[in-house]
N, C-alpha and C positions, 0 to 999 in steps of 0.2 A: 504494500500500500504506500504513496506517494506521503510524504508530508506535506500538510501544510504552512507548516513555518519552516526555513533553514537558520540557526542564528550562530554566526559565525564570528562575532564579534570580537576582536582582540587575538585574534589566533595565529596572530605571526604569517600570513599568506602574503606570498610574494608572488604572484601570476597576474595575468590576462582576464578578461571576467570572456568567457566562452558564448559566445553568436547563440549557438542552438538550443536557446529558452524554450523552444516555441513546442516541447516536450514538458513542460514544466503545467502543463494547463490546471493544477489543483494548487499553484503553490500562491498561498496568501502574504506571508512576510516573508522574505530576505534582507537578514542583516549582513552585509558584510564589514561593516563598518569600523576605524580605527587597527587595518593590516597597511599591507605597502602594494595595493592591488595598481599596479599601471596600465596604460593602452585609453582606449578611448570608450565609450558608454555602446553597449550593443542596442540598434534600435528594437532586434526584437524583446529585450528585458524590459521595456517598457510600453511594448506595446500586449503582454499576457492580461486577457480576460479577468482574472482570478484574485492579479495582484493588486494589493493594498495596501501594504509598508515597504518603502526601499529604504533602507539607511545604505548609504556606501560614502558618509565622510569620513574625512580621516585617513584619507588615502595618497594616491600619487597619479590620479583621471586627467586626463587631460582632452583638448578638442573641443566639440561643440553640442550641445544638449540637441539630446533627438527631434526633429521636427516634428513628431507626432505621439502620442501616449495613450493608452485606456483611461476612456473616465472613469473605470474604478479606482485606478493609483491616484491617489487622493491625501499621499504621507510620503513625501521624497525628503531625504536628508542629503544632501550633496557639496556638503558644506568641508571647507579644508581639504582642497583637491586646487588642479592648475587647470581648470576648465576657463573656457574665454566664448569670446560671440557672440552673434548677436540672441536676441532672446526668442523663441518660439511661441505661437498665439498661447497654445494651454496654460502658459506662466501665468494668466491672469484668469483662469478658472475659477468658477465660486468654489466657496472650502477647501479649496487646496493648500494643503501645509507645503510649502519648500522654501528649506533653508538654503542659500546660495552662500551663505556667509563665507569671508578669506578663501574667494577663487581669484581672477584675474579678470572680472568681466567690468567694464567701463560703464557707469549709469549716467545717458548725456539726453540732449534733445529730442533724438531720435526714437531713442525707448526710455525716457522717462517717466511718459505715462504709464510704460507697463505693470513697472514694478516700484516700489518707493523707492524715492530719490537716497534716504539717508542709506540704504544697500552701499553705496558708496563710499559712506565712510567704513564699513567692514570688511573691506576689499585689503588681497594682501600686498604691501608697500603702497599702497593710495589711502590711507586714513584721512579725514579733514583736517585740517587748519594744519598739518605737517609743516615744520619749519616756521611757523607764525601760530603760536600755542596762545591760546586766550584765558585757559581756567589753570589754576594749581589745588584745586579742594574740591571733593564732591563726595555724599552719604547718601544712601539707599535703605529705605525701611523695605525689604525683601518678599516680593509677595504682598505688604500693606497697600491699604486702598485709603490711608491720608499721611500727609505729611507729622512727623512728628518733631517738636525739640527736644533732646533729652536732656539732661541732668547738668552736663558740661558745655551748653550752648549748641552741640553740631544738631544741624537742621537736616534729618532724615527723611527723601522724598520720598512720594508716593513709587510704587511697581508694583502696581495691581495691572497690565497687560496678560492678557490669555495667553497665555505659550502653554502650547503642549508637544505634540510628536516631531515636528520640526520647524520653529519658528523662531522672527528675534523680534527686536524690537528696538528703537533708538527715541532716546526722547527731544523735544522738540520744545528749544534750540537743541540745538544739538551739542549734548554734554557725556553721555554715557549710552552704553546701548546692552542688553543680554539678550542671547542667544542661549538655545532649549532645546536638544535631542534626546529621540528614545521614547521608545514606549512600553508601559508595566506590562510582564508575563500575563497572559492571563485574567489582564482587566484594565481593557479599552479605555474604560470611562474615569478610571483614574485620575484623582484630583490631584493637577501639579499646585497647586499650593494648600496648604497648612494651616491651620487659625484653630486659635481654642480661647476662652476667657479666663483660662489660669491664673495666678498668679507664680512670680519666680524670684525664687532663692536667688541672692548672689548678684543684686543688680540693683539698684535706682529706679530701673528706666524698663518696669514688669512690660508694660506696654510692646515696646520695640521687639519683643522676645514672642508676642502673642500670635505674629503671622511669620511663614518661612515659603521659600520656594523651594519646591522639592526638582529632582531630575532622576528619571531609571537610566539613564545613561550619561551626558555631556552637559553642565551648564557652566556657562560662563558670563563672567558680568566683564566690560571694558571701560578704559576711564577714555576719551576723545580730546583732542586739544590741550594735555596736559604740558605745561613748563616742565622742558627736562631738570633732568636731578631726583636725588634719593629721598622718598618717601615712603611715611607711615601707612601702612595697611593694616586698620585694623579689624579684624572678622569675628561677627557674633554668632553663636550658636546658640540652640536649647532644641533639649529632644525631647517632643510631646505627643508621640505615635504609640510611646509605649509607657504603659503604664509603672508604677515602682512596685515590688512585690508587697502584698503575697500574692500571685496572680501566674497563672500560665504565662498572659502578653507579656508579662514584663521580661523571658528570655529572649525576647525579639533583639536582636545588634544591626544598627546602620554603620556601614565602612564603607570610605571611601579617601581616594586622596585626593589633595591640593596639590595644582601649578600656578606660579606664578610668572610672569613672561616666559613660561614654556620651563621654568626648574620647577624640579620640585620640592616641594616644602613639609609636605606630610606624607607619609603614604602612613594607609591602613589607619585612616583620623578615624576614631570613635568618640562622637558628640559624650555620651553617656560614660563612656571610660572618662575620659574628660574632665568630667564633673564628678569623678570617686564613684562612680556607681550609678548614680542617680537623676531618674527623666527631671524636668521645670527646672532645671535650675540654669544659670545666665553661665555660660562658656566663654570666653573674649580672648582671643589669640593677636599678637600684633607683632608685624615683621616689614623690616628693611628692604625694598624693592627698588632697583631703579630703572628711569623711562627714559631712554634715550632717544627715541624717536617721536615724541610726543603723543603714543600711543600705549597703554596698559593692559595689560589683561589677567583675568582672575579665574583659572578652571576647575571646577569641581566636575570630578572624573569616578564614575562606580565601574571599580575594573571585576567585578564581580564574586565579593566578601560579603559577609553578614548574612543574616535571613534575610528570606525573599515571599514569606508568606503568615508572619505573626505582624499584627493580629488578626489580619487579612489578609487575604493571596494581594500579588503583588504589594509589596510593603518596602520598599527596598531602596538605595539609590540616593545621591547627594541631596543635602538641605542645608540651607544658610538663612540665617534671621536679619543678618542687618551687616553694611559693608561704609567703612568710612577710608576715606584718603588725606593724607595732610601732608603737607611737609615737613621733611624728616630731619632738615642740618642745611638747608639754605632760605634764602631771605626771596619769596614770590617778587618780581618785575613784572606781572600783567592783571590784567584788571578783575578779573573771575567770574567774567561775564559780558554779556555781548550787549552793545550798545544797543536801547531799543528806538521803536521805528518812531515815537512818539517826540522822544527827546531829539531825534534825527530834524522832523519837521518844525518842533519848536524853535532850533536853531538855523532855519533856511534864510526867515527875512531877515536875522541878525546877518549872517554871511555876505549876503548879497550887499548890504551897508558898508560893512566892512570893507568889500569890492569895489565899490566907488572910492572908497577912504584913502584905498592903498593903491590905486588909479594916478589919484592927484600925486601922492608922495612919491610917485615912479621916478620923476629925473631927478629930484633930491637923495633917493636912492642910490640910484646910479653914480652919483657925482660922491656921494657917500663911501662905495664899496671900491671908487678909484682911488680916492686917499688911502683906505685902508688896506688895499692892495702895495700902494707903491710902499706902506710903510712896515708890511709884513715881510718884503722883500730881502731884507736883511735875515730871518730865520734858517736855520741850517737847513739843507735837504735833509739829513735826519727827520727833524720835527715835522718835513712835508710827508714825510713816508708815513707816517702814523695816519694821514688821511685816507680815508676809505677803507681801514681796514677792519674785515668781516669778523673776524675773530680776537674781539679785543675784552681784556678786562675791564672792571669799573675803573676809571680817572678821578684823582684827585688834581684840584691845583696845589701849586705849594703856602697860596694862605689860605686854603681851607686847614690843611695841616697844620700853621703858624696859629690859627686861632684855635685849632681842636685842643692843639697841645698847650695854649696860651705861650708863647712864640720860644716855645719847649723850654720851657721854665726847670728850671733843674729839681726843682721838689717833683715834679711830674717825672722823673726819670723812674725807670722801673730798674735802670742796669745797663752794663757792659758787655754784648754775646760776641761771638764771633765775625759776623759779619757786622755789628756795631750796635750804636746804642737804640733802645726802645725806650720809647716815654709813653704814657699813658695819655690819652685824647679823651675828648668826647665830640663825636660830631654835629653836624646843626639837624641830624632827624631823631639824635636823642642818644645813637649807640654807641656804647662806650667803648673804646678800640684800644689794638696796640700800635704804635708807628715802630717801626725799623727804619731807623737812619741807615744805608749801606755803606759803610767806609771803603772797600774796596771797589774798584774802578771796573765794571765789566767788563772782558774783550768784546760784546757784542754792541752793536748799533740799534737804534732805540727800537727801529722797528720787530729785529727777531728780542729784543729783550721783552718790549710788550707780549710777542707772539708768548713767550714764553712762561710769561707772566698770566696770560690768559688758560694756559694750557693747566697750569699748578693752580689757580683759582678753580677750576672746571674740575678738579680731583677732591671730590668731597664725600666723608665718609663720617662717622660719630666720636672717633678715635684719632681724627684730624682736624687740627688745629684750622678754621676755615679763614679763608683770604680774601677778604673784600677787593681788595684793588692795590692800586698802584698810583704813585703818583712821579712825573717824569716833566723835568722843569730843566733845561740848559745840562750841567752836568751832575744834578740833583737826583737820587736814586731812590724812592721810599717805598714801605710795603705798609700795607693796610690792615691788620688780622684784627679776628678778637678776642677781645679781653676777658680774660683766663683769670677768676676770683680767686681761687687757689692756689697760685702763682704754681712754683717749679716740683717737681718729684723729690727732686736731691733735697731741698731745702726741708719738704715734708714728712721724709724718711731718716735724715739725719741733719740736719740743720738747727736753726733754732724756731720753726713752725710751731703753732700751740694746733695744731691738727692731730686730731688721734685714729690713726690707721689701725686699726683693730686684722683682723687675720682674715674673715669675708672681703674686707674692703682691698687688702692686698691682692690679695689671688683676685679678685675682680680688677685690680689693677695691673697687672700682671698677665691676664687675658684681655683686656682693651688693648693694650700694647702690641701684641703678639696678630690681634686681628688689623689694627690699623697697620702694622708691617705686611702682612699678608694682603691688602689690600693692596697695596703700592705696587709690591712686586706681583700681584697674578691676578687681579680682577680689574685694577683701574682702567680704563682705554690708554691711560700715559702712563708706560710701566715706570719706574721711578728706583734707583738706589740712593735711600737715604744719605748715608757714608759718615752718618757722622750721630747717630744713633746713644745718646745715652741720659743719665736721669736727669738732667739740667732742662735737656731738651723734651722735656717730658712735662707737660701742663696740665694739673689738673682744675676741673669745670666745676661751681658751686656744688655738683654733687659728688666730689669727687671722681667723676669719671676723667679715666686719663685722656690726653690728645695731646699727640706728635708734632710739634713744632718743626720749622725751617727745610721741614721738606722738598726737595727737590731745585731749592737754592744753590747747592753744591755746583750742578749744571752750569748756571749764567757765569761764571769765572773761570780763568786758568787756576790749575794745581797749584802752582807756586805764588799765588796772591791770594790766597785763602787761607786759614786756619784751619782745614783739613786735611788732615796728613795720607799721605799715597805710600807709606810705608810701610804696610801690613808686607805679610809674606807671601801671600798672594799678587798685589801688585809688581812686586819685586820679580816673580815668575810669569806674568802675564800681561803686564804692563796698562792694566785696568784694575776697576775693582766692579766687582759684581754684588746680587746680592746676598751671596753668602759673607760679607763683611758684617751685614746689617744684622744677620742672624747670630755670629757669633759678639756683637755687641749687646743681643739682648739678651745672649746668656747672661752677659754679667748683669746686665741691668736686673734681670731676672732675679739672681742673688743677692745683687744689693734691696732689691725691694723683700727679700725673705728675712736674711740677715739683720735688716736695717745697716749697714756702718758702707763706707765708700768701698770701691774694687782695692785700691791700698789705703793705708792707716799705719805711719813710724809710730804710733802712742802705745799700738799695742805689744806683746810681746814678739819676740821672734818669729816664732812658726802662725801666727795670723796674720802677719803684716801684707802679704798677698791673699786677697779673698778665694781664687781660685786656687790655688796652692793651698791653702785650708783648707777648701772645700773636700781634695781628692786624699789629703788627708785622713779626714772625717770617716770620706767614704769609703777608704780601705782599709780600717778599723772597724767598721760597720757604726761607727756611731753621727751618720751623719745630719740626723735629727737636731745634734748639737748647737747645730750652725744658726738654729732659728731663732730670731732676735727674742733676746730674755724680757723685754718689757712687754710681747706678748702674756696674757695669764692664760691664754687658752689658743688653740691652733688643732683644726683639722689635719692629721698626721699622715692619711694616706693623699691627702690634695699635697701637704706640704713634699712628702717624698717625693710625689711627681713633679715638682715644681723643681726640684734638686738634681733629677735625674734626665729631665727636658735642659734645663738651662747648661748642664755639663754634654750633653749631647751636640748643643749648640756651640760650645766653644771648643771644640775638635779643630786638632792645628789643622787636617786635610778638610776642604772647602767641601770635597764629594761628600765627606761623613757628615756634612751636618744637614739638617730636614730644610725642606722648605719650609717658611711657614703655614703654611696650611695645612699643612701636617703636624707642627708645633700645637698649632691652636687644637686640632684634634685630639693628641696627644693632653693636651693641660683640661679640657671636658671631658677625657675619658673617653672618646669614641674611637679608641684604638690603643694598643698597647704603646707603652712606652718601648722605642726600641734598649735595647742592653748595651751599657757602655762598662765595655770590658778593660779599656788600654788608656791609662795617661797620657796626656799627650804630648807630643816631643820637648814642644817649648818649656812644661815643666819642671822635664829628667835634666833636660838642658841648661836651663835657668838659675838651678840648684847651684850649677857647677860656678856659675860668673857672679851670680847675685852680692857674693860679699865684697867681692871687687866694682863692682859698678854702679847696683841698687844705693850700698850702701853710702860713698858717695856721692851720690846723686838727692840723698833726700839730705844730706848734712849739709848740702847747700841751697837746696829749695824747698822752701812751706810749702804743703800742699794748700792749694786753694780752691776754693768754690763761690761760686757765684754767689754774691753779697744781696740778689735781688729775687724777687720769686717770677720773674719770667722770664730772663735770660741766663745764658750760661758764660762764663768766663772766658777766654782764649787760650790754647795753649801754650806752652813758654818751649818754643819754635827751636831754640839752638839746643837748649840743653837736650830737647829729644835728638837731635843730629847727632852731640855727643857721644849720647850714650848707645845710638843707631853704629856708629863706625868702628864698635868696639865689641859687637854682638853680630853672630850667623844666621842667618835666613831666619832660621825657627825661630830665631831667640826675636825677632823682631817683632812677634806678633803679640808678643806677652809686651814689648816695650811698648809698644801702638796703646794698649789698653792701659799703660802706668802716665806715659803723659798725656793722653787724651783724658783722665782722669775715668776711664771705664774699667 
């Protein structure tokens, strides 16, 4: 006996979909949807008597939609495939569900009327307002049929739109759009949305939790016109299908996972695990996203886990109550919202006055913009090159800066870093900044300096110090960031800070670090080697969250007019430095934030005077627990071990042996073994042997010093590192890199 249904959905098929349907005459649903099925659409598959559901997106179709269909197929999914062309009459059939959503097909004049125009903005690489982004924020009451405010101000709209088997929807203006595939085993009529008059545990805002949109297979919500850059996504949940026990329903399990621009984020999410066990209560998940195209997207995917028929057949399949976007670590440039037609026409007969106005002032103009021509003429070509360019940072002038800083008044000074001093501002829209004065002299010309400067601003992450701008006056060089309540790391952990670092807020400090490195080096768009990586350079944010300072400044200079030494033992073999430098910098910093005390310290006795050199110590005694600063009273001992055994991983003298960070960060959560560090490393079997000749020496003539300010760090004292460089072997150089750099 034939089936009626084939469902093949998710099953890894990589073929052709096969001409000869026309044998298929009892078959009512075919899924093939979400394999890697190629070639082009067979017209007999859509022209079977019998059939009623196609799903086949999620594929790799291409070509042109059949010009002819049975009016029974009445549920085409064909959404996420490279189909194109023009559209066929049945596209505008009554009741017909088809989803076209992310093919290649152009919605213009010609067939506009057929299908809705906002189809267009779903289309893959043609979003709207691409490259001219107008909103940065938008919330979704999910499935609700009114807008709600909740508790913290976001204004949650209405999406009460029918979707069921294959539909989307875009609202109008156009700001967001969902998109609905799939249909419940077994029960047609299945309610794709959710509602009950509950009340729920765990929330303010019971309301927002009351309605969900459900999916038996694909849904997704999109944000349209978003301002690139990294934002807040946060996702509500509550599961009210199944009841809490004592009860049969209550065995029922919804699973499904989350993608978020196509990663994923959860697999196997269960609402109800979630929540400890238990249906009505408020779930709220929030995660770091970013939109670099001006385009978002949110998919709730049921790759098919969980029950599929408590409390009722068909029961199964993604749900979401409520979805909010914000920005996550930059400052919105656009309006977040579309000018309307009203305020359009209010200002016509103002305009048209205006056009008369500036009529008369034409040749006073003109004779205007001649003087100020002949007298611009004197400006370097440099400063002409900065016109017109597409990819520029924010600009300061130099007396926006003169007044921010009140005309840098030395009480305003924050300090002395490397590339020069910071003083503290406030600007005229209220926020309160750091300037960097740059004392050294870039090799570049103003225009790649800006290019350069745009590209380090455009690198923004939670665990990076963010960069407003720049300001570029004659031979004037400033940077703009902000200001950092907590001033420096170094100062926090062993300076004279009244900040009490507790052991949570360490290892949280510890892994903010570890991720903003790994940001730089493997997910930014501008991969970035720090080089100069250590606790001074380390900022932390009223909540104590750390962020990375002077990032990718290293770049705009030559090696030899910087404060950043190319001496490691690596460079000396390679004649670069990568970013295994930056890795084996945050070993130490790693330890110095376990420890509390600097990478060296003459006060202490002999064998701690190098913190690594203690460390392996410790560790081949087995007592390396030791090392953990005593003003701790309490410390997580299997986090702290790992913190010991990562950060000695990372300061491995061979550059192959130490982790990426991403691997680091994995390693310090526990989502992966710590690898085994079996071997001390050269530099300190090495080190042993010179240290009483050079080290000591070396400190009987310099104090060690640290930055007297909590946002910059001090420079370092440039010859005596050469000194002591000409008098030490390769290896020995890398343990000397970390004594004068103060790491």
């Amino acid at each position: 006996m034939m089936q009626k249904d084939r469902i093949l959905r998710n099953s890894k098929i990589s073929d052709t979909i096969p001409s000869n349907f026309a044998q298929y005459t009892k078959l009512q649903k075919l899924d093939l949807s979400f394999n890697n099925i190629t070639g082009q659409l067979p017209p007999s598959l859509f022209n079977l008597s019998s059939l009623n559901y196609l799903f086949l997106g999620n594929n790799s179709l291409s070509g042109n939609l059949p010009t002819q269909k049975s009016t029974s197929l009445i549920n085409i999914d064909l959404s996420y495939n490279q189909l194109s062309g023009q559209f066929p009459s049945w596209v505008s059939q009554q009741k017909l569900q088809l989803n076209l959503v992310a093919n290649n097909f152009v919605i213009d004049s010609s067939n506009g009327s057929v299908l809705p125009s906002e189809l267009n903005c779903l289309q893959r690489d043609m979003p709207c307002y691409r490259d001219s982004p107008i909103y940065y924020s938008f919330a979704i009451n999910c499935g609700g049929s009114k807008t709600i405010t909740a508790s913290d101000g976001t204004v949650y709209e209405i999406d009460n739109a029918n979707l069921t088997t294959a539909s989307y929807y875009v609202t109008d203006p156009t700001k967001w759009g969902v998109s609905s595939v799939g249909s419940f085993a077994d029960s047609p009529d299945a309610n794709y949305i959710i509602s009950t008059l509950s009340q729920f545990e765990n929330t303010l805002d019971t309301e927002l939790f009351q309605t969900a949109r459900l999916s038996p297979s694909s849904l997704r919500y999109y944000g349209i016109g978003l301002q690139n850059g990294n934002y807040t996504v946060k996702l509500q949940f509550s599961e009210t299908a199944f009841p809490n026990p004592p009860t049969w329903k209550s065995v029922g399990r919804r699973v499904f996972d989350i993608y978020m621009q196509g990663a994923l984020k959860e697999k196997d999410f269960d609402i109800r695990k979630e929540a400890g066990g238990s249906s009505f209560v408020a779930v709220v998940k929030e995660y770091t996203v970013p939109v670099t195209k001006n385009f978002l997207e949110l998919h709730f995917f049921w790759a098919g886990k969980g029950t599929c028929c408590v409390p009722t057949q068909g029961y199964y399949g993604a749900s979401v109550s409520a979805i909010s976007v914000s920005p996550h670590d930059f400052t919105p440039t656009v309006p977040n919202k579309l000018p309307t037609k009203s305020s359009t026409k209010k200002h016509t007969g103002l305009i048209v006055g205006i056009v008369a106005a500036v009529a008369g002032l034409g040749l006073l103009a003109i004779f205007g913009a001649f003087i100020w021509r002949q007298k611009k003429r004197r400006l370097s070509m440099e400063d002409e090159e900065l016109i017109g360019m597409t990819a520029r940072a924010d600009t300061f002038s130099y007396a926006e800066m003169r007044a921010a800083t009140d005309d840098f008044r030395p009480s305003n000074k924050l300090g002395e870093g490397g590339f020069g001093p910071v003083f503290k501002g406030k600007l005229s829209d209220g926020r309160i900044v750091a300037v960097k004065q740059l004392s050294a002299t870039s090799h570049q010309g103003k225009r790649q300096f800006m290019a350069e400067i745009a590209a380090i601003s455009a690198v923004q992450h939670r665990n990076l110090v963010k960069l407003y701008g720049c300001c570029i006056e004659a031979d004037r060089r400033l940077l703009v960031y902000e200001y950092l309540e907590n001033g420096s790391l170094d100062q926090a952990i062993f300076g004279n800070s009244n900040l009490h670092l507790d052991w949570p807020k360490r290892f949280e400090i510890c892994l903010g670090v570890a991720r903003g490195l790994a940001y730089l080096h493997e997910e930014s768009s501008v991969r970035i080697v720090h080089r100069d990586v250590k606790a001074s350079n380390i900022l932390l944010d009223a909540d104590l969250n750390p962020k990375i300072s002077d990032f990718g400044l290293a770049k705009l200079y030559d090696d030899k007019k910087t404060h950043i030494s190319t001496r490691v033992a690596e460079y000396a073999m390679r004649g670069h430095l990568t970013e295994k430098a930056d890795v084996f910098a945050f070993g130490v910093v790693a330890l110095e934030i376990l420890c509390g005390r600097p990478n060296s310290d003459t006060s202490l006795s002999g064998d701690k005077v190098y913190l690594l050199e203690w460390a392996w110590n410790l560790l081949e005694n087995k007592r390396e627990l030791e090392m953990v600063d005593p003003k701790l009273t309490s410390f997580n001992e299997e986090e702290a071990a790992r913190v010991i055994s990562v950060a000695l991983l990372c300061t491995q003298a061979t550059p192959m042996l130490r982790p990426p960070m991403s691997r680091v960060v994995a390693m310090l959560v526990g989502d992966i073994e710590v690898s085994e560090v079996k071997t001390k490393p050269s530099y300190l079997t090495e080190w042993t042997d010179v240290s009483s000749s050079i080290a000591t020496d070396y400190f009987s003539r310099t104090s060690t010093q640290r930055s007297t300010d909590n946002q910059v760090s001090m420079p370092s004292n440039e010859s005596t590192s050469q000194e002591i460089c000409s008098k030490a072997s390769p290896s020995q150089l890398l343990m000397n890199e970390g004594i004068s750099e103060g790491r």
